[in-house]
N, CA, C and O atoms as a DFTB+ gen file, in Angstrom:
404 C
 N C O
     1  1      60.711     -91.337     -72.159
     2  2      59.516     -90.535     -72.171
     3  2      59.883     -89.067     -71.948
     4  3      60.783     -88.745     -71.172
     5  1      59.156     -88.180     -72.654
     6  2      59.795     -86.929     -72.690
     7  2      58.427     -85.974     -71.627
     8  3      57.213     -85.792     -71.721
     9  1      59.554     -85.571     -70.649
    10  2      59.018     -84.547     -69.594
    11  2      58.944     -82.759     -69.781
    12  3      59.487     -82.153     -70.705
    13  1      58.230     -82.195     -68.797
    14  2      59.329     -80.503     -68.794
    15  2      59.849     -80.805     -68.155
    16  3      59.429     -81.553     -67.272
    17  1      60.902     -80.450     -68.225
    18  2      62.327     -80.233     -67.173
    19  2      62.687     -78.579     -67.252
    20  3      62.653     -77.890     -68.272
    21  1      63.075     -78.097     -65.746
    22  2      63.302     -76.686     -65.515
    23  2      64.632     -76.985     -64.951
    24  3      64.847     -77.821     -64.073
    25  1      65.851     -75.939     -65.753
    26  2      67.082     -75.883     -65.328
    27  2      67.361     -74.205     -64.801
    28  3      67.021     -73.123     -65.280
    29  1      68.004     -74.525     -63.808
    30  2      68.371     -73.260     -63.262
    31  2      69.945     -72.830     -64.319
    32  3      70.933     -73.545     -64.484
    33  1      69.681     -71.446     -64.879
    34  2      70.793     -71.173     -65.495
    35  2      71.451     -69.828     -64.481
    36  3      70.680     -69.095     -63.863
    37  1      73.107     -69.629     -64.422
    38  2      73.730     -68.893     -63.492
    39  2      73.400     -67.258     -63.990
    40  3      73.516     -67.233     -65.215
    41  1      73.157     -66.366     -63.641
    42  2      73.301     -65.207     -64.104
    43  2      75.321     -64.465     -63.807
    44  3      75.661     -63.579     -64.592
    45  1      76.181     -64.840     -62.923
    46  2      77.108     -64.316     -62.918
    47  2      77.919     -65.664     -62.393
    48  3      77.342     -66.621     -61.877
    49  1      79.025     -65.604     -62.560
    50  2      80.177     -66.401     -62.263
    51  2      80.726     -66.826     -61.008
    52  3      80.762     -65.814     -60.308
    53  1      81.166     -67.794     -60.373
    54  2      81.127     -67.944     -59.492
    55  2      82.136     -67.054     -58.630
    56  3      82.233     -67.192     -57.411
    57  1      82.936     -66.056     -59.423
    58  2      83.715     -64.989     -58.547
    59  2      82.461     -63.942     -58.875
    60  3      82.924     -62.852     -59.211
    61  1      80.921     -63.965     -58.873
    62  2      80.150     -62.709     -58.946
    63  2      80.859     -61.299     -59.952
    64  3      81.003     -60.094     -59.747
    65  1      81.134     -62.129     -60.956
    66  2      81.144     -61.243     -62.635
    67  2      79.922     -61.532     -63.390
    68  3      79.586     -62.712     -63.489
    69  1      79.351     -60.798     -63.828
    70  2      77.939     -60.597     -64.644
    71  2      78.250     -61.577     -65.818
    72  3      79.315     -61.372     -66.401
    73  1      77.464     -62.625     -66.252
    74  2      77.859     -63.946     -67.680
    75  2      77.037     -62.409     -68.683
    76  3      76.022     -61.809     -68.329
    77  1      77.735     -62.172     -69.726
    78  2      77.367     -61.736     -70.886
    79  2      76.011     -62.197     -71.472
    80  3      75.561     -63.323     -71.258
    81  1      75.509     -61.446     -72.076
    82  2      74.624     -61.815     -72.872
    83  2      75.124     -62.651     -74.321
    84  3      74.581     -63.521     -75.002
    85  1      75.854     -62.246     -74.376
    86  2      76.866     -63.262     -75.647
    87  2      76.788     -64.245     -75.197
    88  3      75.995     -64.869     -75.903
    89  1      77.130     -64.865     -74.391
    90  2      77.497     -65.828     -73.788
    91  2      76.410     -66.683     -73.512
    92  3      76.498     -67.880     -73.782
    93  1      75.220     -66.120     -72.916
    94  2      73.743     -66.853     -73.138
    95  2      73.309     -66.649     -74.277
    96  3      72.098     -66.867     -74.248
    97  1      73.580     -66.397     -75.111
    98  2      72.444     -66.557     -76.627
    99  2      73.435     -68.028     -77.038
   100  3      72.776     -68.947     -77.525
   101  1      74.667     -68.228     -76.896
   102  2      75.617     -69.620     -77.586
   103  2      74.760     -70.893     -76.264
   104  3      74.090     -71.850     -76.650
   105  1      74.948     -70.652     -75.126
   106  2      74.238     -71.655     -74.630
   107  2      72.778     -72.003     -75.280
   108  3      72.517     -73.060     -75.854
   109  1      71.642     -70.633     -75.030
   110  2      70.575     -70.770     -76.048
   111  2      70.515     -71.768     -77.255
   112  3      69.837     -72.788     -77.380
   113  1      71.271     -71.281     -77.970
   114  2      71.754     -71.669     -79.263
   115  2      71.989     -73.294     -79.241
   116  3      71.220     -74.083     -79.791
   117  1      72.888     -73.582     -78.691
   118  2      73.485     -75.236     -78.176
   119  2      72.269     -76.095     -77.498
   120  3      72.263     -77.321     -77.604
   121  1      71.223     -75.381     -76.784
   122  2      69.747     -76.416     -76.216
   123  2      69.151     -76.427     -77.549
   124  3      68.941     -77.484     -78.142
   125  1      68.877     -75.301     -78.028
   126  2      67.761     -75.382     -78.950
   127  2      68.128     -76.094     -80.157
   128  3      67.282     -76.697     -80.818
   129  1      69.368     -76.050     -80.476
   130  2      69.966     -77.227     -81.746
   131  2      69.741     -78.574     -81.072
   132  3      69.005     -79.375     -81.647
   133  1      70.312     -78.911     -79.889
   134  2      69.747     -80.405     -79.258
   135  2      68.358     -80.836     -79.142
   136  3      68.117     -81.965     -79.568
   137  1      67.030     -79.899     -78.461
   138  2      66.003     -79.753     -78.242
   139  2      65.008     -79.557     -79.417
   140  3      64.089     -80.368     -79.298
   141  1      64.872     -78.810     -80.451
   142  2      64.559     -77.710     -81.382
   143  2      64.328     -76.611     -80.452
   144  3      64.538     -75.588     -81.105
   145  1      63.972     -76.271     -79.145
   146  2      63.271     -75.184     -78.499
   147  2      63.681     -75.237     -76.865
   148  3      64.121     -76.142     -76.157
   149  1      63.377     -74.041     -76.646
   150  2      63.462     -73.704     -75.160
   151  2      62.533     -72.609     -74.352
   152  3      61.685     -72.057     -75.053
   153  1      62.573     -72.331     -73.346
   154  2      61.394     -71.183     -72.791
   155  2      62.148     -71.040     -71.385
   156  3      62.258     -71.728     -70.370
   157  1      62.762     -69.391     -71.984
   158  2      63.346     -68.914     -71.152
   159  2      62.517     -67.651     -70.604
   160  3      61.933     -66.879     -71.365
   161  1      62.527     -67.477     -68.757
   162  2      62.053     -67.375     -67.793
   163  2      62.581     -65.859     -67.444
   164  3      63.800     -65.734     -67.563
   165  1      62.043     -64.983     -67.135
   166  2      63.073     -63.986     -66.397
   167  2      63.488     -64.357     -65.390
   168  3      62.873     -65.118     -64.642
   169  1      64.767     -63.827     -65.147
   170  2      65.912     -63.738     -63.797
   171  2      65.200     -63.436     -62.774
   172  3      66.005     -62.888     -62.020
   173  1      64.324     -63.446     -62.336
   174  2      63.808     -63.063     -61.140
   175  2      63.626     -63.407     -59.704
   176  3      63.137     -62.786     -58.760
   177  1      64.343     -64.968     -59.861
   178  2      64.666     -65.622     -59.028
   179  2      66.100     -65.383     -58.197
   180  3      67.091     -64.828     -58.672
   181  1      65.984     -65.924     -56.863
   182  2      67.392     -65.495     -56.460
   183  2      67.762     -67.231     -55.184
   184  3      67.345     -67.747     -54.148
   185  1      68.847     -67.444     -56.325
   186  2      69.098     -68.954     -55.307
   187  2      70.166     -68.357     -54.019
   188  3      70.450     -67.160     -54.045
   189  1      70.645     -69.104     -53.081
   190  2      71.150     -69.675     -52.296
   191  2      71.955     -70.707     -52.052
   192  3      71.124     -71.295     -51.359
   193  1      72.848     -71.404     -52.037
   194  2      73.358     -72.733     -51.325
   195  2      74.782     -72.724     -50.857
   196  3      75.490     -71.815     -51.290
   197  1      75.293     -73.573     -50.061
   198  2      76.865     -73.410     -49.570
   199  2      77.287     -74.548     -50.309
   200  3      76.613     -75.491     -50.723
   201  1      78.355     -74.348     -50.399
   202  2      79.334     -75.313     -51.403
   203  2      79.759     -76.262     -50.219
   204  3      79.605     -76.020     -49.022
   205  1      80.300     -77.342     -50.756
   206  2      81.139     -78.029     -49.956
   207  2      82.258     -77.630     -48.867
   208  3      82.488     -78.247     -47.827
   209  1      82.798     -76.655     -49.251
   210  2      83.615     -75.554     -48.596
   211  2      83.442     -74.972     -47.762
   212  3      84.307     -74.453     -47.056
   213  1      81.761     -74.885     -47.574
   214  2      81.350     -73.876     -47.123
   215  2      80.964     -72.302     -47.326
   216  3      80.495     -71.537     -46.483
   217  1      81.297     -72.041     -48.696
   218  2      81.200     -70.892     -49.196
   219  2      79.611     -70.467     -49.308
   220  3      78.778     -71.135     -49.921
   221  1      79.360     -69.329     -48.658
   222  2      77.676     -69.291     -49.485
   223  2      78.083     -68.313     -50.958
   224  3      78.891     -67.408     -51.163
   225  1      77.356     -68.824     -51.568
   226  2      76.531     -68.211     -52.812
   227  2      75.242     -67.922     -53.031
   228  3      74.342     -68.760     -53.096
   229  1      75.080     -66.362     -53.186
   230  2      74.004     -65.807     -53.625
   231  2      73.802     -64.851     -55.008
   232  3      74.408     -63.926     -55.549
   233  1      72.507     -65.688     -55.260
   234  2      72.519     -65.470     -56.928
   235  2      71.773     -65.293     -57.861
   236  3      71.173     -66.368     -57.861
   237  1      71.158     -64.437     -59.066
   238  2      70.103     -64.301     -59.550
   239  2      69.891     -65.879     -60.622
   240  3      70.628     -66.292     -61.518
   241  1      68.923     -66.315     -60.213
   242  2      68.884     -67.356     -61.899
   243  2      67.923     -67.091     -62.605
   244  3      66.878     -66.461     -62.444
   245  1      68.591     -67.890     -63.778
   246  2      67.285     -67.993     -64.724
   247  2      66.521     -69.219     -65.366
   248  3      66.642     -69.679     -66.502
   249  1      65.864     -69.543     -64.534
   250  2      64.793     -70.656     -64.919
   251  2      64.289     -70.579     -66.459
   252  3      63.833     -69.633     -67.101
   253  1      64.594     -72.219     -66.885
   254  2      64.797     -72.484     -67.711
   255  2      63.983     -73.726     -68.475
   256  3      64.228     -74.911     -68.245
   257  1      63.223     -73.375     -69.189
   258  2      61.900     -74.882     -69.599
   259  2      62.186     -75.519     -70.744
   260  3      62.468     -74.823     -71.720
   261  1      62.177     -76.849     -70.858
   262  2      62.844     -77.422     -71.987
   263  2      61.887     -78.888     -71.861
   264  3      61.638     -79.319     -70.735
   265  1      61.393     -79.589     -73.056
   266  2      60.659     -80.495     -73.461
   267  2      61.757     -81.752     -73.433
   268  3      62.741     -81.562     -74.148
   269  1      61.733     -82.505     -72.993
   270  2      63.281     -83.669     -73.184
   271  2      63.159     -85.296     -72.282
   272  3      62.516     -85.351     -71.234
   273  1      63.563     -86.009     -72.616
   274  2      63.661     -87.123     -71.923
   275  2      65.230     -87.117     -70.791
   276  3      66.326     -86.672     -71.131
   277  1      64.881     -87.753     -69.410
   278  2      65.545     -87.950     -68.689
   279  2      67.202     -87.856     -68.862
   280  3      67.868     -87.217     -68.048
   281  1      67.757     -88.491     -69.898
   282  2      68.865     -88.742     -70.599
   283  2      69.437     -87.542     -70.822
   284  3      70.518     -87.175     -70.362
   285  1      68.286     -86.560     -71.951
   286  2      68.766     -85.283     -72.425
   287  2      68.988     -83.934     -71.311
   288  3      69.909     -83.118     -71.285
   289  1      67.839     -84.044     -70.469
   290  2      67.732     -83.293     -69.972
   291  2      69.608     -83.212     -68.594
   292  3      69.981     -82.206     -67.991
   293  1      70.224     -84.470     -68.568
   294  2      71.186     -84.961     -67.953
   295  2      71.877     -84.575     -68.848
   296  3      72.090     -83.653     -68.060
   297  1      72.744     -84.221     -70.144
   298  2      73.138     -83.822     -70.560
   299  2      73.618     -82.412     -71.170
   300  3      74.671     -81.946     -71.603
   301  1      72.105     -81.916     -70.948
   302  2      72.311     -80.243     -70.866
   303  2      72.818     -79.623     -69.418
   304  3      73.427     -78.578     -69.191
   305  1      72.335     -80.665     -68.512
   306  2      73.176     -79.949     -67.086
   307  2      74.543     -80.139     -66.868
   308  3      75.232     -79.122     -66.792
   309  1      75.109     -81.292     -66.746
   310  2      76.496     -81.324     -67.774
   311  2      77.176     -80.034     -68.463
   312  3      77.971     -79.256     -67.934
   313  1      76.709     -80.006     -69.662
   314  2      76.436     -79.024     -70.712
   315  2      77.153     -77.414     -70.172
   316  3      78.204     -76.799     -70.351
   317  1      75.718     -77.202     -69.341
   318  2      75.656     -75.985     -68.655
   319  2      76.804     -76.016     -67.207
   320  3      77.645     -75.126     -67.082
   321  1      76.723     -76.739     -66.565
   322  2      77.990     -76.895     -65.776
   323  2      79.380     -76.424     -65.576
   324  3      80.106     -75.793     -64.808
   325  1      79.338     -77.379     -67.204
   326  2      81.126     -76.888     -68.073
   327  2      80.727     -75.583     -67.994
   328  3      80.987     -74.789     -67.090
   329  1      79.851     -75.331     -69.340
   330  2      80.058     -73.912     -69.895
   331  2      80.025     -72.748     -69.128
   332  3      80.381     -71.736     -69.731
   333  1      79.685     -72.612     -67.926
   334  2      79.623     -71.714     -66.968
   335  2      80.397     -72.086     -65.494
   336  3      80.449     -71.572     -64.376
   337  1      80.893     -73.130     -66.076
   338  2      82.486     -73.489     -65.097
   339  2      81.656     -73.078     -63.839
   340  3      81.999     -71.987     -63.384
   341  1      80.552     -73.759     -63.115
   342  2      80.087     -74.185     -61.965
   343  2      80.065     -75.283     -61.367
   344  3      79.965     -76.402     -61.869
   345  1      80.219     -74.814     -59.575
   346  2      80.014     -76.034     -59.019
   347  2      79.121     -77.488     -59.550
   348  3      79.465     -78.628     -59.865
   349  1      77.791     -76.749     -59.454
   350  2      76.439     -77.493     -59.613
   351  2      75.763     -76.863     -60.420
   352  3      76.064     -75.694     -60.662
   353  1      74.664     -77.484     -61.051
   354  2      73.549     -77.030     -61.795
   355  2      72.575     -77.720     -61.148
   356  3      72.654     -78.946     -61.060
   357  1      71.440     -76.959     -60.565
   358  2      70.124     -77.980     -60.479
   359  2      68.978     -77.811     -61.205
   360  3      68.740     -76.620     -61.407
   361  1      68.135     -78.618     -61.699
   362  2      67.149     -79.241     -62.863
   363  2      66.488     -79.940     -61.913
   364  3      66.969     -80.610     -61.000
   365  1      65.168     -79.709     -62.229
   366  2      63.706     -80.685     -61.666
   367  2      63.032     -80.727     -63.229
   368  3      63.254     -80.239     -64.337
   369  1      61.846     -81.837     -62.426
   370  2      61.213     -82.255     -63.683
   371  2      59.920     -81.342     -63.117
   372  3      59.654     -81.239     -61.920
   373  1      59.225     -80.750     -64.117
   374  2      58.123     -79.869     -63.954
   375  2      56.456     -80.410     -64.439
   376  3      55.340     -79.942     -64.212
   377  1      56.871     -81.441     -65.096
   378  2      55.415     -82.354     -65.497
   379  2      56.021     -83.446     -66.173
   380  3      57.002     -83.384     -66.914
   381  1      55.323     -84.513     -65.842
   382  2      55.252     -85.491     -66.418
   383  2      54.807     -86.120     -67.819
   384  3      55.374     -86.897     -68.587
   385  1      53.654     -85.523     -67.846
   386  2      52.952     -85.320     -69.129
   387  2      53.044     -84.349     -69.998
   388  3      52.873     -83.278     -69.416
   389  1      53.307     -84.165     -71.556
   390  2      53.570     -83.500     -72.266
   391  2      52.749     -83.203     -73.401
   392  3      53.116     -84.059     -74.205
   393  1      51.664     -82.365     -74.091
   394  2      51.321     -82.675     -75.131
   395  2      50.840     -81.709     -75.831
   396  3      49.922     -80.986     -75.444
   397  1      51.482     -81.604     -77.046
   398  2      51.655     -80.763     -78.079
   399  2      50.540     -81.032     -79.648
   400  3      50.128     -82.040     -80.221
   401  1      50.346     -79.172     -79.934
   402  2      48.965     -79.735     -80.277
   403  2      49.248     -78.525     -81.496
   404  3      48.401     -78.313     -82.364
């Protein structure tokens, strides 16, 4: 069954180097060929969390809305993970119900 799902995307690297804009239009690019679409959020958010290590990280994201079933939506975090060579990615589901008109 296909949900929204909201993924947090990294704005800088985990040594705090700025990710290119190049670099987010190919991720872009890679949901929306899996998805057909996406609905991207301004950066305006700013996460928090300590690593296993203990390290804190503080960080701008960018919330991220995507139409997808459970499966897919597990695969773009994956996805995004690699491609931005992070610890973690976190994703919630934002509604249950979906319907397009």
């Amino acid at each position: 069954m296909k949900k929204i799902w909201e993924i947090l995307v990294p704005t800088v690297t985990n040594e705090g180097k700025p990710i290119r804009v190049k670099q987010h239009k190919h991720w872009d690019k890679r949901v929306r060929e899996l998805l057909g679409g996406l609905t991207i959020m301004q950066p305006n958010i700013k996460g928090e969390w300590v690593s296993p290590q203990g390290e804190i990280f503080t960080e701008r994201m960018i919330p991220v809305r995507v139409c997808c079933d459970e499966k897919q939506i597990s695969n773009i975090a994956q996805f995004t993970k690699t491609f931005y060579e992070q610890e973690v990615v976190m994703y919630y589901c934002i509604s249950n119900e979906v319907k397009i008109v």
